[in-house]
TIFI-529013 format. One line per field, with one value per residue: x, y, z of N, C-alpha, C in turn. Coordinates in pm, whole numbers, plus 50000, padded with zeros to 5 digits. Each point is the difference from the previous one (the first is absolute). Layout:
REM TIFI-529013
n_px	(X,...)
n_py	(Y,...)
n_pz	(Z,...)
ca_px	(X,...)
ca_py	(Y,...)
ca_pz	(Z,...)
c_px	(X,...)
c_py	(Y,...)
c_pz	(Z,...)
END
This chain:
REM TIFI-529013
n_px	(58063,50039,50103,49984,50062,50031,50050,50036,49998,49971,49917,50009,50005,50103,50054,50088,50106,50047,49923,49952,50161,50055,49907,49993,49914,49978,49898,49916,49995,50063,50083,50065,50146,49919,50185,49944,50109,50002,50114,50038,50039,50047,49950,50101,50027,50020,50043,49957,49891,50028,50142,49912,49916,50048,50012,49850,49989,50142,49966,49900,49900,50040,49890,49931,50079,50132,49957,49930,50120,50039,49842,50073,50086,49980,50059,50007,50046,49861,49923,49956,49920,49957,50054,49946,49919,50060,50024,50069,50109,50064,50129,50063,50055)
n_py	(00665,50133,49910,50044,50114,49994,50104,49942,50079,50090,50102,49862,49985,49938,50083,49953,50054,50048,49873,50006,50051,49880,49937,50037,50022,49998,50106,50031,50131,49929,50094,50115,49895,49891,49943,49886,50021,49880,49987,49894,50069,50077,49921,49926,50091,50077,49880,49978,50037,50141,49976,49938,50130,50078,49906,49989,50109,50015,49918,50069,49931,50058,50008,49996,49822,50055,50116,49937,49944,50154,50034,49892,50085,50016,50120,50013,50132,49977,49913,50083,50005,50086,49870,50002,50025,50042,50001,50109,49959,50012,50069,49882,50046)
n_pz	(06929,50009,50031,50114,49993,50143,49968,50086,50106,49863,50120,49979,49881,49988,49929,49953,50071,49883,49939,50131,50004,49973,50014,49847,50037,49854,49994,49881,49981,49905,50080,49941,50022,49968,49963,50050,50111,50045,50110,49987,50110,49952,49884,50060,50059,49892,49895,50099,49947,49958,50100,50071,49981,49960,50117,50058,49961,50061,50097,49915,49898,49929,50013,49910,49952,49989,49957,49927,49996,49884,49915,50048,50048,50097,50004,50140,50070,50041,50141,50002,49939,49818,50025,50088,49943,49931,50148,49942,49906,50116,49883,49958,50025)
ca_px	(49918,49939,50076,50060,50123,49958,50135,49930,50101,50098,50115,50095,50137,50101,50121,50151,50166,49995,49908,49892,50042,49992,49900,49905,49854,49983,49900,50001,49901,49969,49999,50141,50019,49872,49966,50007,50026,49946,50063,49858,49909,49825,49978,49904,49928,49854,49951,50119,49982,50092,50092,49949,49915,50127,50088,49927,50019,50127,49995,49898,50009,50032,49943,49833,50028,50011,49852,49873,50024,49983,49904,49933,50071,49956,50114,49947,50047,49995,50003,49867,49974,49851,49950,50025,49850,50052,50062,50111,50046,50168,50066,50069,50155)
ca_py	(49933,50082,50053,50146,50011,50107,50050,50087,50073,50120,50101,49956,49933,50037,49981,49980,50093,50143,50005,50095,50126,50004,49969,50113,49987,50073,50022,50091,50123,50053,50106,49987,50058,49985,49849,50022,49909,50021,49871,49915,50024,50102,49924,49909,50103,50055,49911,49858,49840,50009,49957,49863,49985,50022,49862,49895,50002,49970,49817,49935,50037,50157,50022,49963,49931,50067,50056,49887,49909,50067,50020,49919,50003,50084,50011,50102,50043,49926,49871,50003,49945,49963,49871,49929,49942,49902,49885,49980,49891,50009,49899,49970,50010)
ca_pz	(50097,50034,50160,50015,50143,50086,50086,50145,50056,49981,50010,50142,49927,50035,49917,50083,49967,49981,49918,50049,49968,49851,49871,49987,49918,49927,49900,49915,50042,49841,49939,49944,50133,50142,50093,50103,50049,50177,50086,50089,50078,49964,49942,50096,50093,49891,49961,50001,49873,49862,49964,49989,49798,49922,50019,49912,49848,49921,49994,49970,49853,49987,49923,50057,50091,50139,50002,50044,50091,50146,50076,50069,50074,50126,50123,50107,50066,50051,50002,49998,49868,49992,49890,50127,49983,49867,50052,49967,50085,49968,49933,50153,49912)
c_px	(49917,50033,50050,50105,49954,50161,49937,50202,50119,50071,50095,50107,50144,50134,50142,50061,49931,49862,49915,50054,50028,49922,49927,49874,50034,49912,49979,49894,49936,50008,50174,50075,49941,50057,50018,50026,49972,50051,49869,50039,49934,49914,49870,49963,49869,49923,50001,49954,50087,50077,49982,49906,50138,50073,49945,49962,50065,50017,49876,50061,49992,49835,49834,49983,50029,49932,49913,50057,50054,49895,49963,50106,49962,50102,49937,50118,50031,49920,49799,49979,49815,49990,49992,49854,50070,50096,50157,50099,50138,50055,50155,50157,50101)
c_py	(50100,50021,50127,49958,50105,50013,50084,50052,49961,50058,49983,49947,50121,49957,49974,50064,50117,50060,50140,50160,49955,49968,50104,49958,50142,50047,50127,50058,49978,50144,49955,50043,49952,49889,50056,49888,49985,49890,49886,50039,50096,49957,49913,50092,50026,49891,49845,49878,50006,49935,49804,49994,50014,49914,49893,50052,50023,49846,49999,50031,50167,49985,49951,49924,50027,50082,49937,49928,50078,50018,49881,50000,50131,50043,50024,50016,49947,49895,50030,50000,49925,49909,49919,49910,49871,49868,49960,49870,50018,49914,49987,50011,49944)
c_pz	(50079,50183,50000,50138,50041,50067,50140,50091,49868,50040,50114,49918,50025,49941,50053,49953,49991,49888,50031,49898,49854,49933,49980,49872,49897,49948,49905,50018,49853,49962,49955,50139,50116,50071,50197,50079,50173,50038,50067,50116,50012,49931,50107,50094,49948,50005,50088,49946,49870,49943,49983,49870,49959,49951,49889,49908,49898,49970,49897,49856,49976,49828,50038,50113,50180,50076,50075,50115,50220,50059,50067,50100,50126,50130,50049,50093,50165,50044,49942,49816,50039,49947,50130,49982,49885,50054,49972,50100,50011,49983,50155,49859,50049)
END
C-alpha cells in the first residue's frame, strides 16, 4: 500500500530486570577472529535507535521481502522527525 511507520522517542525505551547487563548485540569484523560483542546499554548509549531496528527486523521476513518492507519503516531517537509536512497520524494502541 505503500504506508510507512514513523517510530519517534526511541531512545527513551527501557528494558526490565537485568536485560540492560545481559543482552548482548553480536557482530563480525569479517576478518578471522573478528566477533564482537557489546551489552545494550552501551549499545543504546552509542546508538539508541539500534536495539528497536534490531528488534523489527528480527520480526520481519529474513530475505528481499523483509528488506523492502524495512525501508518503509523510520526510528528516530527522539520526538522531532522530517516527515512532519507528510501529516503523519498516530496510531492509539
Amino acid at each position: 500500500m505503500g504506508d510507512k511507520v514513523i517510530v519517534i522517542n526511541a531512545g527513551k525505551i527501557r528494558v526490565t530486570g537485568r536485560k540492560a547487563q545481559d543482552k548482548i548485540y553480536y557482530r563480525h569484523t569479517g576478518y578471522p577472529g573478528g566477533l564482537k560483542q557489546e551489552p545494550y546499554f552501551k549499545v543504546a548509549k552509542r546508538k539508541p535507535t539500534f536495539p528497536l531496528e534490531h528488534a523489527i527486523k528480527g520480526m520481519l521476513p529474513h530475505g528481499p521481502l523483509g528488506r523492502k518492507c524495512f525501508q518503509n519503516v523510520k526510528v528516530y531517537a527522539g520526538s522531532d522527525h522530517p516527515h512532519v509536512a507528510q501529516n503523519p497520524q498516530e496510531l492509539k494502541l
